[in-house]
Wavefront OBJ file of the C-alpha trace (Angstrom):
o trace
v 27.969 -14.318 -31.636
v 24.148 -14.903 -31.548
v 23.755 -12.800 -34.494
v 25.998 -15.178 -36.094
v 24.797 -17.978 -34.880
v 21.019 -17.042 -36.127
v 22.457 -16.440 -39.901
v 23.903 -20.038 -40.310
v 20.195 -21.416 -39.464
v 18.473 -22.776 -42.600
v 16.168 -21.191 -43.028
v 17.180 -18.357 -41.895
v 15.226 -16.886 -39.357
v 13.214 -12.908 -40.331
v 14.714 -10.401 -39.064
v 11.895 -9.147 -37.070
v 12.484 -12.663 -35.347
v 16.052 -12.119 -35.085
v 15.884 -8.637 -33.352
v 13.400 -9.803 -30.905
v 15.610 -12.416 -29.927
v 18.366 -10.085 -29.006
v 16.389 -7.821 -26.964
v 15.311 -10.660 -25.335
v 18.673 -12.030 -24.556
v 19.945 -8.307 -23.733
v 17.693 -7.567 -21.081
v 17.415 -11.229 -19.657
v 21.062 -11.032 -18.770
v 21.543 -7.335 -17.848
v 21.233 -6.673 -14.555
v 20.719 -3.147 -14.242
v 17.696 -1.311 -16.869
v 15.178 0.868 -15.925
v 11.830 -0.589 -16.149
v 10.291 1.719 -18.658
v 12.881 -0.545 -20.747
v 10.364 -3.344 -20.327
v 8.158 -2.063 -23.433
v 11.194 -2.698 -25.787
v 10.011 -6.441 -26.156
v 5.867 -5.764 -26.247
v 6.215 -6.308 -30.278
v 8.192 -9.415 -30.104
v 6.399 -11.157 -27.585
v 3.377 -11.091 -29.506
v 4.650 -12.897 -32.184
v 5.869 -16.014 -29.883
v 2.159 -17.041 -29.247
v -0.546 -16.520 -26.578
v 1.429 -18.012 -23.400
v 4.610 -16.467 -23.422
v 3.107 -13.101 -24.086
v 0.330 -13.461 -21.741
v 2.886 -14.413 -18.787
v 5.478 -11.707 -20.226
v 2.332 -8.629 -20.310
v 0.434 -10.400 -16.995
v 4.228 -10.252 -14.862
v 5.853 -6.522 -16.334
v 2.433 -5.080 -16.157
v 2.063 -6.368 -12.210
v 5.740 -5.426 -11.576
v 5.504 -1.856 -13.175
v 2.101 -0.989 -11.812
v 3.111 -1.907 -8.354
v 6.607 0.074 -9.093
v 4.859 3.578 -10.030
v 1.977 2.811 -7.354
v 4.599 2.304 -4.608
v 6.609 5.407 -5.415
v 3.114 7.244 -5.319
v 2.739 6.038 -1.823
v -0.341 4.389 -2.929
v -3.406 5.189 -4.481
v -4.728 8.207 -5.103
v -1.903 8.828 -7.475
v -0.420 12.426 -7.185
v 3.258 12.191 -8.548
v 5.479 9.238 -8.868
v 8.384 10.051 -6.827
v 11.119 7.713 -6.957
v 13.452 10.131 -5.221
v 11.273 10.452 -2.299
v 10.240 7.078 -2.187
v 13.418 5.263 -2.609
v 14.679 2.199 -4.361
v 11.541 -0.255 -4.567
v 14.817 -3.322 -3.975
v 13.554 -5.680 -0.957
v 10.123 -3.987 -1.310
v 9.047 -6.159 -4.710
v 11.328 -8.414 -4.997
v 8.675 -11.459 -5.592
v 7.303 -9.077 -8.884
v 10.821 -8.423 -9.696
v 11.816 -12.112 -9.649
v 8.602 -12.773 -11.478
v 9.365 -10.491 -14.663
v 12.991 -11.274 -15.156
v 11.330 -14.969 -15.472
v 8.654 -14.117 -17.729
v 11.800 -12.451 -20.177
v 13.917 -15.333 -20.074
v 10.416 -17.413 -20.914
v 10.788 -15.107 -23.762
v 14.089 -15.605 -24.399
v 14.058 -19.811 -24.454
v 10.485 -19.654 -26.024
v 12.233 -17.079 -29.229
v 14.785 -19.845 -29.379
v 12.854 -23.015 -29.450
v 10.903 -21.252 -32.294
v 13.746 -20.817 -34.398
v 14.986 -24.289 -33.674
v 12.026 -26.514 -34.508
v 9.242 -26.684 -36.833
v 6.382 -24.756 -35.839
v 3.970 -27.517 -36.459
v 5.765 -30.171 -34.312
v 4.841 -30.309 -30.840
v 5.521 -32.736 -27.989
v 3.209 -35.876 -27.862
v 2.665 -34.978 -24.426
v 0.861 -31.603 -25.429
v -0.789 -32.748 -28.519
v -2.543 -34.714 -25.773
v -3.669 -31.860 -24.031
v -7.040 -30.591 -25.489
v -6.855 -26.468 -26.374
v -9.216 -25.604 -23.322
v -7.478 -27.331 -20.985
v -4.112 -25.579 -22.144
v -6.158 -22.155 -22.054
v -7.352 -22.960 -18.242
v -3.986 -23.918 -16.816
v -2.221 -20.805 -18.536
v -4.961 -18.503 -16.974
v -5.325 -20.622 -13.011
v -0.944 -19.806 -12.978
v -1.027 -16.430 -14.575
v -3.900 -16.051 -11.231
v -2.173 -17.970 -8.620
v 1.329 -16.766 -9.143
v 0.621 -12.909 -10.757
v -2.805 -11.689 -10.070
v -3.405 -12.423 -6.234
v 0.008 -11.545 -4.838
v 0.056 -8.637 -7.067
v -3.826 -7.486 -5.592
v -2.324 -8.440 -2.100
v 0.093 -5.776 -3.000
v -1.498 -3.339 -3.962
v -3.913 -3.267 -0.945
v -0.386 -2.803 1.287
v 0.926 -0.076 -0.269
v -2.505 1.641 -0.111
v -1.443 2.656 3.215
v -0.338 6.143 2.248
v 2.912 7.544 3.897
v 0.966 10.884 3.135
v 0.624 12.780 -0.086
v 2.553 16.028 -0.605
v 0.485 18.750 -1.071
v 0.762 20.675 -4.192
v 3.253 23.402 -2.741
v 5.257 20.912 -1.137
v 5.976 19.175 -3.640
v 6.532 22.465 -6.005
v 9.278 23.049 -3.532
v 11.107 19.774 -3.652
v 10.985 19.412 -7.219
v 12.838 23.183 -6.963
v 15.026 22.313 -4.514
v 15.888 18.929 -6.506
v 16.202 21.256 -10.280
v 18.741 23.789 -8.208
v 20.912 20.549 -6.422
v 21.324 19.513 -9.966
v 22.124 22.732 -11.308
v 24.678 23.315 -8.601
v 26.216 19.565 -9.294
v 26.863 20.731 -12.867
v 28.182 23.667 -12.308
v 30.673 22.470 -10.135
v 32.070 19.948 -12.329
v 32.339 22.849 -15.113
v 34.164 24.403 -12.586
v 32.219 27.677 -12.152
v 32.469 27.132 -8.406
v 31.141 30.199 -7.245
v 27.557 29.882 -9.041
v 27.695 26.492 -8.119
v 27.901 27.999 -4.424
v 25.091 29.955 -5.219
v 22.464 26.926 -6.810
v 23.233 24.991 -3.881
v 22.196 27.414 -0.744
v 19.023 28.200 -3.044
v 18.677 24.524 -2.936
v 19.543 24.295 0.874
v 16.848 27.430 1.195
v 14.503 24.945 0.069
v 15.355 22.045 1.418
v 17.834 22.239 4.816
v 18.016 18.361 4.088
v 18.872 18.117 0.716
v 22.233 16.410 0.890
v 23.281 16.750 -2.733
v 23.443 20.174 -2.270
v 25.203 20.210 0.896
v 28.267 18.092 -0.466
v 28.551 20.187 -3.572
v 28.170 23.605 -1.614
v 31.571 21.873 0.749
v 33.065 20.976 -2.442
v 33.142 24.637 -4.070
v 33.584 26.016 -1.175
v 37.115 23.700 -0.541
v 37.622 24.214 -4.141
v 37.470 28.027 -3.788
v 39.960 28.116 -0.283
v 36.433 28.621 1.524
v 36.458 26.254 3.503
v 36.761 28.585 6.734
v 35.458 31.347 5.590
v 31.708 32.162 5.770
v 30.316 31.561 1.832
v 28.908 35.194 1.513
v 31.969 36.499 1.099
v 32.514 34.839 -2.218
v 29.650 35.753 -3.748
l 1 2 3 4 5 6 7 8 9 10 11 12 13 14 15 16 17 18 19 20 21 22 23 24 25 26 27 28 29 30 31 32 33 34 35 36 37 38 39 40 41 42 43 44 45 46 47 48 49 50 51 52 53 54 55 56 57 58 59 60 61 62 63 64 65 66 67 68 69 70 71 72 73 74 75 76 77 78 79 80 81 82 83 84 85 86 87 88 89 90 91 92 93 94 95 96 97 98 99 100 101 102 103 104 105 106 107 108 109 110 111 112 113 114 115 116 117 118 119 120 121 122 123 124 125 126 127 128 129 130 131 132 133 134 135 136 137 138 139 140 141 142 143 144 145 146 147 148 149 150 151 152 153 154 155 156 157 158 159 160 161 162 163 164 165 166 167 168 169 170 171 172 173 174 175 176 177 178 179 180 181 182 183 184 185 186 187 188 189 190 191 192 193 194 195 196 197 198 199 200 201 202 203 204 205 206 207 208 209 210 211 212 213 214 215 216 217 218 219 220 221 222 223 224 225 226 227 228 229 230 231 232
């Protein structure tokens, strides 16, 4: 419908304007995207002018530099473990909240542009000298992005303790055999499935992926009272 709706404009806006809008629009009203998604609209923002794309880089750059620095567990940066870390929902929600704004600032700004004539402004603007424009773009891009995000950033650098390198060799392991042992079990090879998972569990006692598919072959086998060794 919005492609539509773009092609009976006169004149009809570029494409390049046309695609921006509906990545704009897409992510603005999906509710579930990982945030490396975010760089899908760095090209089109640009061409909307300097305050939209300053708010739009300022608010996704806060929000995914405080993502990857809280599943680090703070600076130093070692490895950006989400699984470890968990979800980062309730931690930045404020960031969150502020990005999802800055794309549907995207999204109405995309809009106006193809709606009115670029040279036409409101009186009230036209009123508004350049500088001063500049100044109150850059004081709420500091009040409302750059302080809470520094404020932060100095929270999270209270480490919950950095893996050292074998420790985390041995998770990532245990994580590459739970997986292994997930997809063997849905191939329905449930007996090396069996065996991925207690190399996983040899690992990692805790790992609960790897417990539940381990119960799983084993239930799919008729295992489920008899010890797993003797189906290997």
């Amino acid at each position: 419908m919005i492609s539509l709706r773009l092609n009976r404009i006169r004149p009809k806006p570029s494409l390049f304007s046309q695609v921006g809008l509906l990545f704009f629009c897409f992510l603005a009203l999906t509710n579930g995207f990982g945030v490396q998604h975010l760089v899908w609209l760095m090209p089109w923002a640009v061409g909307l002018g300097a305050a939209p794309a300053l708010y739009f880089y300022a608010a996704s750059g806060a929000f995914l530099l405080l993502v990857y620095n809280y599943w680090s567990a703070g600076y130093p940066w070692y490895l950006a473990d989400a699984i470890r870390m968990g979800d980062y929902q309730g931690h930045l929600d404020y960031f969150q909240l502020l990005c999802w704004l800055s794309v549907l600032y995207l999204l109405v700004s995309a809009w106006r542009q193809m709606q009115v004539d670029q040279g036409s402004q409101p009186r009230w603007i036209r009123r508004i000298p350049a500088s001063g424009r500049r100044a109150s773009i850059a004081l709420t891009v500091l009040a409302l992005i750059l302080l809470p995000a520094a404020w932060q950033w100095k929270r999270d650098s209270q480490p919950l303790g950095h893996p050292d390198s074998n420790q985390a060799a041995i998770a990532m392991r245990a994580t590459a055999f739970s997986e292994v042992s997930s997809r063997l079990y849905h191939a329905h090879r449930h007996r090396e499935a069996i065996q991925a998972a207690r190399e996983a569990l040899a690992l990692d006692p805790n790992n609960a992926e790897a417990s539940r598919t381990l119960a799983a072959s084993s239930a799919a086998l008729g295992l489920r009272n008899q010890p797993i060794e003797s189906a290997l």
